[in-house]
C-alpha positions in Angstrom: -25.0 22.9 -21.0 -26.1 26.1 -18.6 -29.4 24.2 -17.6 -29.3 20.5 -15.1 -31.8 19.0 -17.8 -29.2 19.9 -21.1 -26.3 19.1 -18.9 -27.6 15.7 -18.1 -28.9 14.6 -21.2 -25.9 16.8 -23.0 -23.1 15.3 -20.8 -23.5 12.1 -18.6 -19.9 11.5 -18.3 -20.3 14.6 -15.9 -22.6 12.7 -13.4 -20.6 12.2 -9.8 -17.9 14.6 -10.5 -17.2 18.1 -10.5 -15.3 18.8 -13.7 -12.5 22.1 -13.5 -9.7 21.2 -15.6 -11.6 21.9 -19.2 -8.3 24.3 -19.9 -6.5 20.7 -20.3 -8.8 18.3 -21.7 -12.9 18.8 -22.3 -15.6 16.5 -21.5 -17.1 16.4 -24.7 -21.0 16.2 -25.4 -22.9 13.8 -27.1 -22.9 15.4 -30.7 -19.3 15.0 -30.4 -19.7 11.4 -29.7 -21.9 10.9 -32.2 -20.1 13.3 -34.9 -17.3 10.3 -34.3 -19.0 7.4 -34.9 -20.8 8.9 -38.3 -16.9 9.2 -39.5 -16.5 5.3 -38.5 -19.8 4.6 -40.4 -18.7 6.9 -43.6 -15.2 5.5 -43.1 -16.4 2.1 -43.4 -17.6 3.0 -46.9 -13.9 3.1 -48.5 -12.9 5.0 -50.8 -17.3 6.4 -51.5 -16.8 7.7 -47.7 -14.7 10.6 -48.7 -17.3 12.7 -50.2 -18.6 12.7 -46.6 -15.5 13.2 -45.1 -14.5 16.4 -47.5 -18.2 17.5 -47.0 -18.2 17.7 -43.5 -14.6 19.3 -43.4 -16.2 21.7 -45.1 -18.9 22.4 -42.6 -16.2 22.3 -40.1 -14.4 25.1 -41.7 -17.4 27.4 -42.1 -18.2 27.0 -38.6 -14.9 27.5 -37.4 -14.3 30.9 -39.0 -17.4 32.0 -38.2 -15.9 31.5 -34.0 -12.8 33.1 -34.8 -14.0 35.7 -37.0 -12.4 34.9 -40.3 -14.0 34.1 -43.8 -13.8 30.2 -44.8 -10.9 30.6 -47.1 -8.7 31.7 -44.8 -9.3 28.3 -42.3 -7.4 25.5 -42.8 -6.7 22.4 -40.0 -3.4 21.0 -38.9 -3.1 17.7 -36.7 -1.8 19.6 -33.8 -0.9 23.0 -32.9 2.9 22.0 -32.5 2.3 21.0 -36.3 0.7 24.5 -37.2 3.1 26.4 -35.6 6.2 24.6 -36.9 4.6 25.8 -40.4 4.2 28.9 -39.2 7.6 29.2 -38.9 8.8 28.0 -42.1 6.4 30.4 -43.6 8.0 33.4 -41.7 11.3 32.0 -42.1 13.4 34.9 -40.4 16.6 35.7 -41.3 19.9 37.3 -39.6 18.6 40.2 -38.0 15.3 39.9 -37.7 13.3 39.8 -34.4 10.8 37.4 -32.8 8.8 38.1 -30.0 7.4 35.9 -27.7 6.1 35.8 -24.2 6.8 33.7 -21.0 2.7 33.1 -20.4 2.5 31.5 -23.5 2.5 27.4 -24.4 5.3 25.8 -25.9 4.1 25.1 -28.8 4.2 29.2 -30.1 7.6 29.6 -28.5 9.7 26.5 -29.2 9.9 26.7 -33.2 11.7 29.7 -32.7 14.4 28.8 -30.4 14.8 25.6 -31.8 15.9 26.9 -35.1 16.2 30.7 -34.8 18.6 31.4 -38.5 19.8 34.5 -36.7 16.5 36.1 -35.8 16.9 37.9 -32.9 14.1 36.4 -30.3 12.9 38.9 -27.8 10.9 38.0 -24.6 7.8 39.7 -23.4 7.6 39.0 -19.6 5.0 39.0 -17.7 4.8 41.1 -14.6 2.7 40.4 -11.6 1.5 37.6 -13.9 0.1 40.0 -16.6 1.5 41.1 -19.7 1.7 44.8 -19.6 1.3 46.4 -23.3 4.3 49.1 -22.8 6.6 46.3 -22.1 6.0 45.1 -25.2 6.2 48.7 -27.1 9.7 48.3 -25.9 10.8 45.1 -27.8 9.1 46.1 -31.0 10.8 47.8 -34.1 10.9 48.1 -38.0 12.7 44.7 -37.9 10.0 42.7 -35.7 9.1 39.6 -38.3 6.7 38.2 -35.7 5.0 38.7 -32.3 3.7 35.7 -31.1 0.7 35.8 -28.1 -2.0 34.0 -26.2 -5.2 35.8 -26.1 -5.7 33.5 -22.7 -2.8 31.8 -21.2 -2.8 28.3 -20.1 0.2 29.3 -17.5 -2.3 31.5 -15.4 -5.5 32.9 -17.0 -4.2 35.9 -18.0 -6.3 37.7 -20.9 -4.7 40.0 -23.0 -5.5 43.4 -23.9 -6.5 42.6 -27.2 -7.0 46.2 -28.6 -4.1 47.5 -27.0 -2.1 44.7 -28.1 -2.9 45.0 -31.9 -2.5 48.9 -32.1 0.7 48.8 -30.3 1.8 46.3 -32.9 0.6 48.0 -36.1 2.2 51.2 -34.8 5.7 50.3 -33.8 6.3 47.3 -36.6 3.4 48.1 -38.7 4.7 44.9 -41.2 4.8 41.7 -38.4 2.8 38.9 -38.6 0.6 39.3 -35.6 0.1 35.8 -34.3 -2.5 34.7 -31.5 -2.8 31.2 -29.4 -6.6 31.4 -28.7 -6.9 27.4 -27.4 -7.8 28.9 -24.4 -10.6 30.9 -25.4 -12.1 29.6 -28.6 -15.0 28.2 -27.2 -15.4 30.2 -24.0 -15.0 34.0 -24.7 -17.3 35.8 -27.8 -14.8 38.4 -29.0 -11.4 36.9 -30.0 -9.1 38.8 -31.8 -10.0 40.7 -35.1 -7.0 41.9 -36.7 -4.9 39.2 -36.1 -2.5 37.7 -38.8 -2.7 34.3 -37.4 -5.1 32.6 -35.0 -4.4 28.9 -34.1 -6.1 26.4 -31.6 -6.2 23.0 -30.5 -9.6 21.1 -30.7 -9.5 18.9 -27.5 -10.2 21.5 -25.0 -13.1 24.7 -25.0 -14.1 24.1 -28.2 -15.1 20.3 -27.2 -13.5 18.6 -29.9 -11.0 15.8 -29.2 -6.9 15.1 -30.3 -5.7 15.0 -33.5 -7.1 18.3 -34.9 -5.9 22.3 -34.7 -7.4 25.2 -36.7 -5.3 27.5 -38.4 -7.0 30.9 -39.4 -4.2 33.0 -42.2 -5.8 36.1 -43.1 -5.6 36.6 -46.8 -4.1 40.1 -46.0 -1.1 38.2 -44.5 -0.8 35.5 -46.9 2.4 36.9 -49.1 4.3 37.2 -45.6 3.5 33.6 -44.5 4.0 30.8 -47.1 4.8 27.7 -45.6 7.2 25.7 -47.4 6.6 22.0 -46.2 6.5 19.0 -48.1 2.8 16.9 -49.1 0.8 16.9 -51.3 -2.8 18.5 -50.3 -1.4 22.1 -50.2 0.2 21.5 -53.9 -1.6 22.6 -56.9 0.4 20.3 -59.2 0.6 17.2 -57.0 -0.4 15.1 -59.4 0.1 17.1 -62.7 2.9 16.2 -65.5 4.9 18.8 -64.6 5.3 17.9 -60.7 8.7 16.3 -60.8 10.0 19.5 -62.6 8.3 21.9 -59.9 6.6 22.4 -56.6 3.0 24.9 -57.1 2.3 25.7 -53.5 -1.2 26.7 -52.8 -1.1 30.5 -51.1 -3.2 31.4 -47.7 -4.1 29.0 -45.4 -4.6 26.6 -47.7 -0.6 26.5 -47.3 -1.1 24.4 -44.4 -3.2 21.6 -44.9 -0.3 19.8 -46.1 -1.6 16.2 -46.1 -4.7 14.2 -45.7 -6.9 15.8 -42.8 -7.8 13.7 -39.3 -11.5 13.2 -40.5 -12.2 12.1 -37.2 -11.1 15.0 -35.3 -12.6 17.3 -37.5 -16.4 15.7 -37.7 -15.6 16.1 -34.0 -14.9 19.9 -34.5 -17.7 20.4 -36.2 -20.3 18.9 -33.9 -18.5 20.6 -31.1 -18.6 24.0 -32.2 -21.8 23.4 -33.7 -23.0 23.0 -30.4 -21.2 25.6 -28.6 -23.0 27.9 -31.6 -26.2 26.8 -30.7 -25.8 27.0 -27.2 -24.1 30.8 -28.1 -20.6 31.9 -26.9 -22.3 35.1 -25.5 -24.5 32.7 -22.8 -21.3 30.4 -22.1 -19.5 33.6 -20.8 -22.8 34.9 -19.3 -23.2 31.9 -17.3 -19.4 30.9 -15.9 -17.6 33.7 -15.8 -19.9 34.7 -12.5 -18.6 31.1 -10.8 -15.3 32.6 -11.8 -15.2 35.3 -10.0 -16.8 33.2 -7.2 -13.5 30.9 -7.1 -11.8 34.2 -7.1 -13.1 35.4 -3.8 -12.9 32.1 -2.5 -9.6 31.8 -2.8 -8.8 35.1 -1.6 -10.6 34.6 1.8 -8.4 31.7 2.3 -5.6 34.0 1.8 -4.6 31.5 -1.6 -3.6 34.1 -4.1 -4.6 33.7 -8.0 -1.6 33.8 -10.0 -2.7 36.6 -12.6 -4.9 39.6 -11.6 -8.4 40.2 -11.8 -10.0 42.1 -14.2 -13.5 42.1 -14.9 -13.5 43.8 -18.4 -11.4 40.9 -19.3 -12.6 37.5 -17.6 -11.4 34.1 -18.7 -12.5 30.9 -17.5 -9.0 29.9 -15.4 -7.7 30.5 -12.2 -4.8 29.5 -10.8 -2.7 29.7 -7.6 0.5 28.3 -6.2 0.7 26.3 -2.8 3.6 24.6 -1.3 1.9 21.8 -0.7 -0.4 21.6 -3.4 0.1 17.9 -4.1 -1.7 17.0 -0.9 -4.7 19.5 -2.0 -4.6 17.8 -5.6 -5.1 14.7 -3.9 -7.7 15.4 -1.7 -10.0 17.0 -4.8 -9.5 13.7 -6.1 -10.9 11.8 -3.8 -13.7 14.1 -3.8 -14.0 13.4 -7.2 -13.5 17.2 -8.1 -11.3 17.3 -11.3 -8.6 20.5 -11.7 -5.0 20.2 -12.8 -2.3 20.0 -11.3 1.2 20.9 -12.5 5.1 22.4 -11.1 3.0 23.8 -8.2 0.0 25.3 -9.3 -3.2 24.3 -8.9 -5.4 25.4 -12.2 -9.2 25.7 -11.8 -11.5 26.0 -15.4 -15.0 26.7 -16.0 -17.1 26.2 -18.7 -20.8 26.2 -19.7 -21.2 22.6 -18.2 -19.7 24.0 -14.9 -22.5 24.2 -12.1 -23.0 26.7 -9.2 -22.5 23.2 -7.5 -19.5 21.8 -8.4 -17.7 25.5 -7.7 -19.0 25.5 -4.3 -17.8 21.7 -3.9 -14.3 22.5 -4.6 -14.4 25.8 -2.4 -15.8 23.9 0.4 -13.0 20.9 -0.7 -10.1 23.3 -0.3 -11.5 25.4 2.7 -11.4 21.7 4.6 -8.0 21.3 3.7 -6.8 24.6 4.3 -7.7 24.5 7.9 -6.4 21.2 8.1 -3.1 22.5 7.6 -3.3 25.1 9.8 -4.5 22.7 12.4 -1.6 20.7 11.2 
């Protein structure tokens, strides 16, 4: 990762393509690989493989709050972040009156819970404007009675980065006793600074922080742990599962521990940990260093070919997506794909990503991949 050698001998699924759609799914490197098959090999031990598996979930949460600045305590791991947030919200459990915010950049995941089963709460959306979330919009929806505001540090709609600071001062100010939570799946992995002061961070696994499915990481700062208690079922999060009195009573553990509710995806999290492992070796700080430059390079591309991004630049602020909308961006999908250059494509938009594995290279390959087609529909 950043050098041909590391990348090669790091990540040989990347030979013969140009990978750009890390914001959906990562190519993972070899420690991953090799993190998974030392679960199969401790798994194959029975019930004796468990000290490894608990031992390494261990490792795996140290690491993990270490990336999104948190202490160990307050990191637990969910199976999904659909799972963590649906905790989430039986933790906040709003009542009549109450008011969630939510914005229209974010993923499903953080917003559905809410509508799905509001009890009353009042849910307010932060809209985006020009494709970026603009901080005095948002002083406008908040008040005494805001239970939660719900973000994405990075969105997986368009790129857009918040305003971090802005963000959690305007919060604290106008509805000082919210629960702050902050999607960072986009960015855990790919940007240094994240969001201190949060109440909540959650992320999937499978994507920048080159893990695969089945895992999420849920970070609860002890601060905020008497204002989210979720209130699930299981057995891992209850500190009498087992005792004499456990038909009587339920003894919920408090903080995150709160949601780690049943036995953890071993796999996914050995995966974790190798793949944030890496990414610390590597450093956060030189993953950022090296692609956010080949990000601003797909930037000016696309704006020579008059193929506007869908959020707007700001270099104080980079992220490692870019997106655009074409009419026709089917047939430009399809001719990246025969090019064997990888980005997604979804309701329109075409979404580029760049990691540390991304080369000068495989940027200039897709520019010169769209430029092609581009005049060929004007020749068209």
């Amino acid at each position: 990762m950043l050098t041909a050698a590391s990348r090669s001998a790091d990540f040989p699924a990347l030979v013969g393509q140009a990978y750009l759609n890390t914001a959906a799914e990562c190519i993972p490197p070899r420690a991953t690989l090799d993190a998974v098959r030392a679960y199969l090999d401790d798994k194959c031990a029975g019930m004796n493989g468990r000290d490894a598996h608990f031992a390494r979930a261990e490792a795996c949460r140290r690491v993990a709050a270490r990336l999104v600045g948190m202490e160990p305590a307050e990191v637990a791991f969910c199976s999904c972040s659909s799972e963590a947030y649906n905790l989430l919200a039986q933790g906040v459990r709003p009542e009549v009156g109450d008011e969630i915010v939510v914005s229209d950049l974010d993923f499903p995941a953080g917003v559905t819970p809410w509508l799905v089963e509001p009890r009353g709460a009042d849910v307010r959306l932060w809209r985006a404007r020009g494709g970026a979330l603009e901080v005095d919009d948002l002083a406008t929806l908040l008040s005494p009675r805001t239970r939660l505001v719900q973000v994405s540090l990075v969105s997986f709609w368009n790129g857009h980065r918040l305003d971090w600071d802005a963000v959690l001062t305007t919060v604290r100010r106008r509805s000082p006793w919210a629960v702050l939570a902050v999607d960072v799946t986009q960015a855990l992995g790919r940007i240094e600074r994240l969001c201190p002061g949060a109440d909540v961070v959650i992320s999937s696994t499978h994507k920048w922080a080159l893990g695969i499915h089945g895992g999420c990481i849920v970070g609860l700062a002890a601060a905020a742990g008497d204002r989210v208690r979720p209130r699930a079922g299981g057995w891992l999060h209850v500190a009498n599962a087992f005792d004499a009195d456990r038909f009587d009573r339920v003894d919920l553990k408090p903080g995150a521990a709160g949601f780690a509710v049943g036995m953890p995806n071993f796999a996914a999290i050995y995966a974790l940990e190798a793949g944030l492992s890496y990414l610390e070796r590597v450093g956060i700080d030189a993953v950022a260093a090296h692609a956010d430059p080949l990000v601003a390079r797909v930037r000016e591309a696309l704006d020579d070919l008059g193929l506007a991004a869908m959020c707007p630049a700001d270099p104080a602020r980079p992220s490692g997506i870019v997106a655009f909308r074409h009419p026709e961006s089917a047939s430009l999908h399809a001719a990246l794909e025969r090019d064997a250059i990888r980005v997604m494509h979804h309701a329109g938009r075409i979404r580029i990503a760049v990691h540390g594995y991304t080369t000068a290279e495989d940027v200039d390959r897709a520019v010169t991949a769209i430029r092609h087609w581009r005049r060929g529909l004007v020749g068209a």
